[in-house]
KEKE-3310 file (N, C-alpha, C; in steps of 0.2 Angstrom, whole numbers, plus 5000, padded with zeros to 4 digits):
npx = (5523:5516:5526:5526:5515:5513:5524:5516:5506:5514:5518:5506:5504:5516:5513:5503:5491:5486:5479:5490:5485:5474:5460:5461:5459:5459:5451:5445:5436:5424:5416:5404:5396:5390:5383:5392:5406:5407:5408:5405:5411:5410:5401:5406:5406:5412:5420:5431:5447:5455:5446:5434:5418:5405:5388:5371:5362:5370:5372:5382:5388:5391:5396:5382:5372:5366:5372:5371:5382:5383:5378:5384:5398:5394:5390:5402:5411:5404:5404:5421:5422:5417:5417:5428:5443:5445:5457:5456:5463:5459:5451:5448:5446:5451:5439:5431:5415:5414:5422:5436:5447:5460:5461:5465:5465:5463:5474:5460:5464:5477:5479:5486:5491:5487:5485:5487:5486:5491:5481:5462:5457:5467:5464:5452:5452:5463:5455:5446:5432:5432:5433:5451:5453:5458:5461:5462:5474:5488:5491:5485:5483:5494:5486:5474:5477:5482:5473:5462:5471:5468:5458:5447:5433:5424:5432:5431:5418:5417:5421:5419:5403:5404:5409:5404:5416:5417:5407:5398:5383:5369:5355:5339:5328:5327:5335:5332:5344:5348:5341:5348:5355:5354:5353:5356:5353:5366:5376:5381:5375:5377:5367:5367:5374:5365:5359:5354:5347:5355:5350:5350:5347:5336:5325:5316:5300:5287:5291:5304:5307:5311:5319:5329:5324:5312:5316:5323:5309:5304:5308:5311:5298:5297:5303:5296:5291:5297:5308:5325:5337:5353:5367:5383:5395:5412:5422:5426:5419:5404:5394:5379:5370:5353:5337:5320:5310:5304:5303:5315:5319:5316:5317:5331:5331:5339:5337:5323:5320:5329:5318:5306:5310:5315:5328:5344:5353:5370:5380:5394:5398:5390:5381:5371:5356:5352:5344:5335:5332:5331:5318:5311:5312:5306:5293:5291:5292:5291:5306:5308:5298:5303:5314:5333:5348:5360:5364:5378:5386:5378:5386:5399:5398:5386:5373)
npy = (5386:5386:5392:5404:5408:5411:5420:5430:5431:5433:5446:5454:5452:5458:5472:5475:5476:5462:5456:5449:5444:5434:5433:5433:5420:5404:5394:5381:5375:5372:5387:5398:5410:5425:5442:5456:5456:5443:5431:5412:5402:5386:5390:5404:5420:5428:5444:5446:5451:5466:5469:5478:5470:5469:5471:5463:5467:5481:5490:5493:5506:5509:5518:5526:5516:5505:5488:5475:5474:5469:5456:5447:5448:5441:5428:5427:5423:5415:5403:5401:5397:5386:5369:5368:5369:5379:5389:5400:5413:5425:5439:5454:5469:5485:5494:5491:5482:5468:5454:5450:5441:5432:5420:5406:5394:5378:5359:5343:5334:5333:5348:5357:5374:5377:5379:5394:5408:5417:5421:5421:5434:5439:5434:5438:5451:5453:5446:5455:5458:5463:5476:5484:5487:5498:5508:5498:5490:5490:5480:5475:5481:5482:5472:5475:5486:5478:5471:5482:5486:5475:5475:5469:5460:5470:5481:5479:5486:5501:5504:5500:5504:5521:5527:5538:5554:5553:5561:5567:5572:5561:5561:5554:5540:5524:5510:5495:5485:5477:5475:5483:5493:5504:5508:5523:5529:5521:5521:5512:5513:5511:5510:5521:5517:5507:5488:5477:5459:5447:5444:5429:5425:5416:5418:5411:5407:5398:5390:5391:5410:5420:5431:5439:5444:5449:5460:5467:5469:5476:5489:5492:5495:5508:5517:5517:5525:5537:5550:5550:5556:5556:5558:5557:5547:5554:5540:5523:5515:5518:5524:5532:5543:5545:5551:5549:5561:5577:5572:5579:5583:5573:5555:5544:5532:5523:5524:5521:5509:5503:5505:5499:5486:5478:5479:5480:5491:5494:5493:5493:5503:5514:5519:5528:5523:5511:5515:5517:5502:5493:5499:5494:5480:5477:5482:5470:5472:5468:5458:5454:5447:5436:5422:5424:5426:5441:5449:5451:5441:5429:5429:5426:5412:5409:5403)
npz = (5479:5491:5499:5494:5497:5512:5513:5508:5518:5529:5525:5528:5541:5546:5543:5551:5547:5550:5563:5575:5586:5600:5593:5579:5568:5559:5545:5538:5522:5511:5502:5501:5493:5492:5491:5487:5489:5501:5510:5512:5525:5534:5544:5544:5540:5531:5525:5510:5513:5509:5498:5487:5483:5472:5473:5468:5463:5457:5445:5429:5419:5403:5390:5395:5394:5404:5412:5420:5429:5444:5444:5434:5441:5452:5447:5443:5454:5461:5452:5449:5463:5465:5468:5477:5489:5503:5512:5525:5533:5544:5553:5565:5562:5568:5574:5566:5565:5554:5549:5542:5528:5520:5508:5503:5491:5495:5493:5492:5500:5504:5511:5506:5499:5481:5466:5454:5458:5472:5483:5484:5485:5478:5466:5462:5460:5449:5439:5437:5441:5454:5465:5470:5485:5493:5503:5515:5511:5498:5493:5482:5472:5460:5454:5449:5441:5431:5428:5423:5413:5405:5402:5406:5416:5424:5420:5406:5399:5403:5417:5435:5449:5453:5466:5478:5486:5506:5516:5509:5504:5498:5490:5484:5477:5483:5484:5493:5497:5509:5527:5532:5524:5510:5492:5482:5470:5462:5475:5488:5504:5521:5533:5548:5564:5565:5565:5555:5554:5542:5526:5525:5536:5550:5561:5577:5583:5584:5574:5561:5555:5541:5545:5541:5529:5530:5537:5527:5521:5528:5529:5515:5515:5522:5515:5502:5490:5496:5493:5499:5511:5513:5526:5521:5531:5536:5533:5530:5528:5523:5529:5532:5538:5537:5532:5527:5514:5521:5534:5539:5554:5559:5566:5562:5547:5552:5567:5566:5561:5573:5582:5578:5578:5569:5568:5579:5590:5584:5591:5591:5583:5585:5602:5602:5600:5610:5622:5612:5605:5618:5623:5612:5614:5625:5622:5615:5600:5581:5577:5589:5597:5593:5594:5591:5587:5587:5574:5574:5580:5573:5561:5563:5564:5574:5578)
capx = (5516:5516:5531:5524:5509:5516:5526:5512:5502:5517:5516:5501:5506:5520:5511:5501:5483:5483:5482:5492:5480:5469:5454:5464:5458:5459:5446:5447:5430:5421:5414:5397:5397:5386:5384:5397:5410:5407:5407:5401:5413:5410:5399:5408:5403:5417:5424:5439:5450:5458:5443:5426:5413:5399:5379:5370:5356:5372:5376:5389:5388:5396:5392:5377:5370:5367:5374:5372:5388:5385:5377:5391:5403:5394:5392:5409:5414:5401:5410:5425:5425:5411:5419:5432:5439:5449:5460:5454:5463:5452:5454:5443:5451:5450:5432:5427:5412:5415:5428:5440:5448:5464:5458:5470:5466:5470:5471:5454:5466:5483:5475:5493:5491:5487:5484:5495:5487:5491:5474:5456:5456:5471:5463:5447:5454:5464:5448:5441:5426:5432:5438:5455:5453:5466:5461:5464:5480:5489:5492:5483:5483:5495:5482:5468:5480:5483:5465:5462:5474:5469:5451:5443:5429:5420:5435:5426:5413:5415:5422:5413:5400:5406:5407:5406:5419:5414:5403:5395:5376:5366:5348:5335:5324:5331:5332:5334:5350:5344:5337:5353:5360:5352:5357:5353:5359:5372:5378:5378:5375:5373:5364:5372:5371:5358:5364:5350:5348:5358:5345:5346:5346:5332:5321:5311:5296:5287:5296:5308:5304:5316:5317:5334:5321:5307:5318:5322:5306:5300:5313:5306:5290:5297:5306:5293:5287:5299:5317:5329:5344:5359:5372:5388:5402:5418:5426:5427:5414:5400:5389:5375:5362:5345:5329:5314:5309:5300:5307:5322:5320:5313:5321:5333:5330:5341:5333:5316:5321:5326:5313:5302:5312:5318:5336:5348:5359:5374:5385:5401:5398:5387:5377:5364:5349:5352:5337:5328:5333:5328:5310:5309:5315:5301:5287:5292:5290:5297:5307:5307:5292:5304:5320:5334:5355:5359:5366:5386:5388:5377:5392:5403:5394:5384:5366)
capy = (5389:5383:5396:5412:5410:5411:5427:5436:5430:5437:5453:5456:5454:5463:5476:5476:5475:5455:5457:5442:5442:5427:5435:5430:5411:5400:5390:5377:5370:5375:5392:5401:5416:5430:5448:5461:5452:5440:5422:5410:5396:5382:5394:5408:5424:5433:5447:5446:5457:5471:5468:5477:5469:5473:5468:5457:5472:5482:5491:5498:5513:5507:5524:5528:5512:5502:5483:5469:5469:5465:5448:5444:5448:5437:5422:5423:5422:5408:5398:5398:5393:5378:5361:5369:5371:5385:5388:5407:5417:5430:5446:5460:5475:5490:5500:5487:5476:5465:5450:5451:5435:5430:5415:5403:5388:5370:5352:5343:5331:5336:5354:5359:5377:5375:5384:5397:5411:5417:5421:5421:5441:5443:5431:5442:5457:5452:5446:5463:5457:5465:5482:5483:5491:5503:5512:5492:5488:5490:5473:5473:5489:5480:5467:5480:5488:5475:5469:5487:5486:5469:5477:5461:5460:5477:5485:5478:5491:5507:5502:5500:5509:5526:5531:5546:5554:5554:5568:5569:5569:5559:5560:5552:5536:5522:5502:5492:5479:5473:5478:5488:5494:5508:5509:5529:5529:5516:5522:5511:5517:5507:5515:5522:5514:5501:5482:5472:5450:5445:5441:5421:5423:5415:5421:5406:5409:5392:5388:5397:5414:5422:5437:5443:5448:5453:5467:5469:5472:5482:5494:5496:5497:5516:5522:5517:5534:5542:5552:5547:5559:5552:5561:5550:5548:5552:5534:5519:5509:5524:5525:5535:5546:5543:5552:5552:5568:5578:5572:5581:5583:5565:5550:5543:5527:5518:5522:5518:5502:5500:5506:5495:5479:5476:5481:5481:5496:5492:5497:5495:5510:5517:5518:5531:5521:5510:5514:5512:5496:5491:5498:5489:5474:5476:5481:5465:5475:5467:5452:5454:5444:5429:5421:5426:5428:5446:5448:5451:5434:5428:5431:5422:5407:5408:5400)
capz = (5480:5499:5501:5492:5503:5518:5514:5507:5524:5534:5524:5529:5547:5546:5541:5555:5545:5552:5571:5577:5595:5600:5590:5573:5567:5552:5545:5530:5518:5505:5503:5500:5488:5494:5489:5491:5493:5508:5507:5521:5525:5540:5544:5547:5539:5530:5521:5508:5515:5502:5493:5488:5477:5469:5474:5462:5461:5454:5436:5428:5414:5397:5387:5396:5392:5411:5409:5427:5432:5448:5443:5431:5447:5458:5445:5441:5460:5462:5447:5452:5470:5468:5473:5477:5496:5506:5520:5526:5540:5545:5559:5565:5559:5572:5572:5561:5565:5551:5551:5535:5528:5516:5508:5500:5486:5497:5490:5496:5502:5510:5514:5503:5494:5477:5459:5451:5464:5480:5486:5481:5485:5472:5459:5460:5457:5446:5435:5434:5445:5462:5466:5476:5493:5493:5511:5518:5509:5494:5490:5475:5468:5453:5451:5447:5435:5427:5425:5420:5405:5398:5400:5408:5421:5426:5414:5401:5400:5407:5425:5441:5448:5455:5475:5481:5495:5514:5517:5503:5504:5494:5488:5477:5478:5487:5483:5498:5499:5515:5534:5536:5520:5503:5485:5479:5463:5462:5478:5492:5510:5527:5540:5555:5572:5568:5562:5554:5553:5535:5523:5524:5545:5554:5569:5580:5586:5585:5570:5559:5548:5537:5549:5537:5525:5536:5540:5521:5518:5529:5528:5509:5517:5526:5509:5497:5487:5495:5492:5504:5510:5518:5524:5525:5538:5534:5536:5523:5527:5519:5535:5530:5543:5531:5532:5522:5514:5525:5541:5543:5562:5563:5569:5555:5547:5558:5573:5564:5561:5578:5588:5575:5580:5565:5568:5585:5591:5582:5599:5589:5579:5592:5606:5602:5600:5615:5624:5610:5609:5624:5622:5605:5616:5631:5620:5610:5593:5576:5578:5597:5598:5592:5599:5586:5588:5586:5569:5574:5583:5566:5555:5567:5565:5579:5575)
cpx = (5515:5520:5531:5519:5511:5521:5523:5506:5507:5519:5512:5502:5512:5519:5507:5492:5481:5486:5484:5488:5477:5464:5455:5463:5458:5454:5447:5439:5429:5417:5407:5397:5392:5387:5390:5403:5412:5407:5405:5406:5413:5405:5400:5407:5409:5416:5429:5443:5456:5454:5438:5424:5409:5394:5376:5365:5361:5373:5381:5386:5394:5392:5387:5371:5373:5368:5373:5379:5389:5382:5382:5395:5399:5392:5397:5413:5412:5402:5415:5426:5422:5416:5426:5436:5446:5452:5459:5459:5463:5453:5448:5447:5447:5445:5428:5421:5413:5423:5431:5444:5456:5464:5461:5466:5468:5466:5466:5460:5473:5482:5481:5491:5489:5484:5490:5494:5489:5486:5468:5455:5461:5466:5456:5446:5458:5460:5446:5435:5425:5438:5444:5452:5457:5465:5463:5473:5480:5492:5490:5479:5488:5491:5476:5472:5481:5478:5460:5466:5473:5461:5447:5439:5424:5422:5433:5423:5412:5420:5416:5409:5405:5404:5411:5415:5414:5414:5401:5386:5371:5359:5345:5331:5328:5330:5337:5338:5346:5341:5343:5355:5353:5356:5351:5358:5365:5376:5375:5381:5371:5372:5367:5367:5365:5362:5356:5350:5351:5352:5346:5347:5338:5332:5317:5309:5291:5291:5299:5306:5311:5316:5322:5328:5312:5309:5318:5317:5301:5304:5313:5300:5293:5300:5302:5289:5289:5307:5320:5335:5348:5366:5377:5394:5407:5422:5423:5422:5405:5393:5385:5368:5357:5340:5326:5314:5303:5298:5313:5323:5318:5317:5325:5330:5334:5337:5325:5317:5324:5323:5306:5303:5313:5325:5339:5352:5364:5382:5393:5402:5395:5384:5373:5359:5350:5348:5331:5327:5331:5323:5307:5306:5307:5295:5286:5289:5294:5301:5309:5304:5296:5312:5325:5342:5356:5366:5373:5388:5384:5382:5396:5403:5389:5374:5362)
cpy = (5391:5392:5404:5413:5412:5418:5431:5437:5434:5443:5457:5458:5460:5470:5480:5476:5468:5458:5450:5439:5437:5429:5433:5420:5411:5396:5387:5375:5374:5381:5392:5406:5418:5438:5450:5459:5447:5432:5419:5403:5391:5388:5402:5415:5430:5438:5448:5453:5460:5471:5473:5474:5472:5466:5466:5463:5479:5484:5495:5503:5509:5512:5526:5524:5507:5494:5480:5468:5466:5457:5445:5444:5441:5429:5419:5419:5413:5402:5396:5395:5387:5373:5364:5370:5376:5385:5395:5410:5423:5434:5449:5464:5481:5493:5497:5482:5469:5461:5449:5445:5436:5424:5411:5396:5380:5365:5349:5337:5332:5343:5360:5367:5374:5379:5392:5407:5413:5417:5422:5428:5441:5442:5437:5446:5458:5452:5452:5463:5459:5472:5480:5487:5494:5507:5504:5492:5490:5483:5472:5478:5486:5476:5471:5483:5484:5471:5476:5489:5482:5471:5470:5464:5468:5481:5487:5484:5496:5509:5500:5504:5516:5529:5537:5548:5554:5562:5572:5571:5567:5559:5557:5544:5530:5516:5499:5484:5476:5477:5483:5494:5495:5508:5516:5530:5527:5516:5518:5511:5511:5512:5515:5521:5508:5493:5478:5463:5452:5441:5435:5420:5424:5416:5413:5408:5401:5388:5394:5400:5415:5429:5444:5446:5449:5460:5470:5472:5476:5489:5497:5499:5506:5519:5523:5523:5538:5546:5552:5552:5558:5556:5556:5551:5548:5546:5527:5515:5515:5524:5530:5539:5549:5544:5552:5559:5570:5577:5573:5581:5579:5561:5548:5537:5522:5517:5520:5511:5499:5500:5502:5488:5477:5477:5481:5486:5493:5496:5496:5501:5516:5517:5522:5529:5513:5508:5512:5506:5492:5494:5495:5483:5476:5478:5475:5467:5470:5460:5450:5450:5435:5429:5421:5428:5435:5445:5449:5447:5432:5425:5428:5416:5404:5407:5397)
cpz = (5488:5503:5500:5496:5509:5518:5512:5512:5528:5532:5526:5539:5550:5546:5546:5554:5547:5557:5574:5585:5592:5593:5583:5575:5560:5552:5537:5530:5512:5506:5499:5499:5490:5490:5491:5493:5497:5506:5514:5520:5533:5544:5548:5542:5539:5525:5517:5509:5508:5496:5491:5481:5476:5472:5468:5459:5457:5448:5435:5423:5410:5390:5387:5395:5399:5407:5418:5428:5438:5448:5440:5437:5452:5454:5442:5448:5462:5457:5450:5461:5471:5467:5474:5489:5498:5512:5519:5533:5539:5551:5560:5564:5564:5570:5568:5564:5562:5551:5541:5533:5522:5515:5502:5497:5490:5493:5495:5502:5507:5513:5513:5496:5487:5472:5458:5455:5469:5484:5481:5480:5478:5464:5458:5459:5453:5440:5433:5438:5453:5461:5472:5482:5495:5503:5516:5516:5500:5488:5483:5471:5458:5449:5447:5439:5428:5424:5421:5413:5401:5399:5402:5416:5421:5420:5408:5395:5403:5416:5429:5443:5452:5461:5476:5485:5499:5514:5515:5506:5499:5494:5482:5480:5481:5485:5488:5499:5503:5520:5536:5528:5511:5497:5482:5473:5461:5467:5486:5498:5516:5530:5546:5560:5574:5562:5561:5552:5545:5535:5526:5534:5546:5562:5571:5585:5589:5580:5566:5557:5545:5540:5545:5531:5526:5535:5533:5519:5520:5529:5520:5511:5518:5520:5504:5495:5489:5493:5499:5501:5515:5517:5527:5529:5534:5536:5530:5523:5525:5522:5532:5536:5538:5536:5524:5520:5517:5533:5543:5549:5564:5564:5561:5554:5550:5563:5572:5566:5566:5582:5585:5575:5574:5563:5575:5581:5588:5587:5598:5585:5583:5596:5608:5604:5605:5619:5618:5607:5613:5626:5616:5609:5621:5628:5616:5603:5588:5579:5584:5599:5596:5597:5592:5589:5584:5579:5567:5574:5579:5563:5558:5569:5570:5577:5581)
residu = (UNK:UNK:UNK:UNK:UNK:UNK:UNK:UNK:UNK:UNK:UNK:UNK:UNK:UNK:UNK:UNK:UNK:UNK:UNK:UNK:UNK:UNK:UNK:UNK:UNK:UNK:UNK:UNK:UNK:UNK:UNK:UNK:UNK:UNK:UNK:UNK:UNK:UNK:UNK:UNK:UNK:UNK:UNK:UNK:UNK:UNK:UNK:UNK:UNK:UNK:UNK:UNK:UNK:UNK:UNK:UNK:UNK:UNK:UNK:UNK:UNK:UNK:UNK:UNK:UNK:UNK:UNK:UNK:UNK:UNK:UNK:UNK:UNK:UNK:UNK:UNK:UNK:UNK:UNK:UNK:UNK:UNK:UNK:UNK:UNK:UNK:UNK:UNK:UNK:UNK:UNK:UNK:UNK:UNK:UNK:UNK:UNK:UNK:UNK:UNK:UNK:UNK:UNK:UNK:UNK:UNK:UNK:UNK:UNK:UNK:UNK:UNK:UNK:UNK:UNK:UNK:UNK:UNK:UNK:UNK:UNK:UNK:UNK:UNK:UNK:UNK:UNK:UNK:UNK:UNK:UNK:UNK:UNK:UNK:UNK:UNK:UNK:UNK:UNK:UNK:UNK:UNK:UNK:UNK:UNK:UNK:UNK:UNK:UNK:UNK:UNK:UNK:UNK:UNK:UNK:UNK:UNK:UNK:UNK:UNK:UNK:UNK:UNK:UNK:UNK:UNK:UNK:UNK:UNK:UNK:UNK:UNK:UNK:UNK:UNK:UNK:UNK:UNK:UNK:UNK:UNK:UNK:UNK:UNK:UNK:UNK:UNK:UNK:UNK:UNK:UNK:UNK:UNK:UNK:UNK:UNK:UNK:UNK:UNK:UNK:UNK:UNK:UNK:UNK:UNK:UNK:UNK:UNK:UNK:UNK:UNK:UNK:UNK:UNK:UNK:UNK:UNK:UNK:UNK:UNK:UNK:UNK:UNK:UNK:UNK:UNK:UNK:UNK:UNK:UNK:UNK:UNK:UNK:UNK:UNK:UNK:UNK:UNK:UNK:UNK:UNK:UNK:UNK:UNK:UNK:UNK:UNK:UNK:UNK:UNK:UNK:UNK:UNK:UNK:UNK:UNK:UNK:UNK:UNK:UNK:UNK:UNK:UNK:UNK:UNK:UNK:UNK:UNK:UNK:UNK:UNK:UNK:UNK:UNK:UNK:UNK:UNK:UNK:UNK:UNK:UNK:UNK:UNK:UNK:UNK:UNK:UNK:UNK:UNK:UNK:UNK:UNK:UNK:UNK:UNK:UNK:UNK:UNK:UNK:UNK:UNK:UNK:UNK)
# end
């Protein structure tokens, strides 16, 4: 097992999708099952790489008839990884903000691979409960087939939900993931150039708030009653520039949310809203008013 790992770690390298640079780390414990994919281990704030999941707010279509798939996907995730512990090496992938992981099965004891696996991304796509990532890698393009033929997981019922292509535009009511990130009819859209706290991230003021769902909820606050139209980036990660109706020539909801302090510039994707940023910051609007780790270095453990 020891030895198949290890050549499907140096495939990936080889491949050039693991950058072998310092920025590349490992990290071994127990994981933490989040939306979307992400897990939280030693408190570091990953991605499975070649992966996407589904959100727990989530449904699929099984003959026109809606079904929770992404709760099934996220209690299947959350099953199998409990007392269980992991050895992760993890990258930043070029233009990506986001840190992407290959997450291997160890004994709690020797830290010696372990189970009939290579990784936790393959097992999960194999399941049926994770789409492959084909614009990442191919790695698990047979796994998906073959959970598509024995009909398990999403398979099940229907498939998964259905994303657009890049540069599309999408309209229609909007229900709020979080402070960054729309679902318009099973399609979901982050918002360009603004980066919001993750839900369970805390702000301190005198003492802590939940400032991850502060933003969430104000960011309902500015869609609620209305139709939302996002047009998206051509590029994988399904950027979205979102206005309300009726403010085509207004600011988008990005830059709302940053000039309302409940989001930072996201100056890896852009640096538009920059200045407004830094009048959010000097009128202390929104979570300005507290002391709070900006939600990149977040995700990197940093607290």
């Amino acid at each position: 097992m020891k030895f198949r790992t290890l050549i499907f770690l140096g495939t990936l390298v080889a491949s050039g999708l693991v950058p072998v640079a310092a920025s590349s780390q490992e990290v071994t414990g127990p994981v933490r099952v989040y939306d979307g994919g992400a897990i939280e281990i030693t408190r570091q704030y990953l991605h499975l790489f070649g992966v996407t999941g589904l959100y727990a707010h989530q449904t699929c279509d099984a003959d026109g008839v809606p079904w929770d798939c992404g709760v099934a996907a996220l209690g299947w995730t959350a099953d199998v990884t409990s007392g269980n512990r992991y050895h992760c090496t993890y990258q930043t992938l070029p233009g990506d903000t986001r840190r992407w992981a290959t997450c291997v099965e160890v004994d709690p004891e020797g830290g010696e691979p372990i189970g009939e696996w290579e990784s936790l991304n393959q097992q999960w796509v194999q399941s049926g409960w994770a789409i492959a990532n084909s614009e990442q890698t191919d790695l698990y393009a047979l796994d998906q087939q073959a959970a598509q033929t024995a009909g398990v997981g999403v398979w099940r019922l229907g498939g998964p939900p259905t994303i657009p292509p890049p540069g599309e535009t999408i309209s229609g009511p909007a229900f709020v993931v979080d402070g960054n990130t729309l679902d318009i009819g099973g399609v979901l859209i982050k918002l360009y150039g603004s980066d919001a706290p993750e839900l369970r991230q805390f702000c301190v003021v005198q003492s802590r708030f939940e400032c991850g769902y502060s933003a969430q909820a104000y960011l309902a606050g500015l869609v609620r009653g209305h139709e939302v139209h996002c047009e998206l980036d051509a590029g994988p990660r399904n950027f979205g520039h979102c206005r309300i109706d009726g403010l085509v020539d207004g600011p988008t909801l990005a830059e709302q949310m940053i000039a309302d302090g409940w989001a930072v510039s996201d100056r890896q994707v852009s640096r538009d809203f920059s200045d407004v940023e830094l009048e959010a910051r000097r009128e202390k609007r929104g979570m300005w008013v507290s002391a709070f780790v900006r939600p990149a270095q977040w995700r990197t453990g940093q607290r």
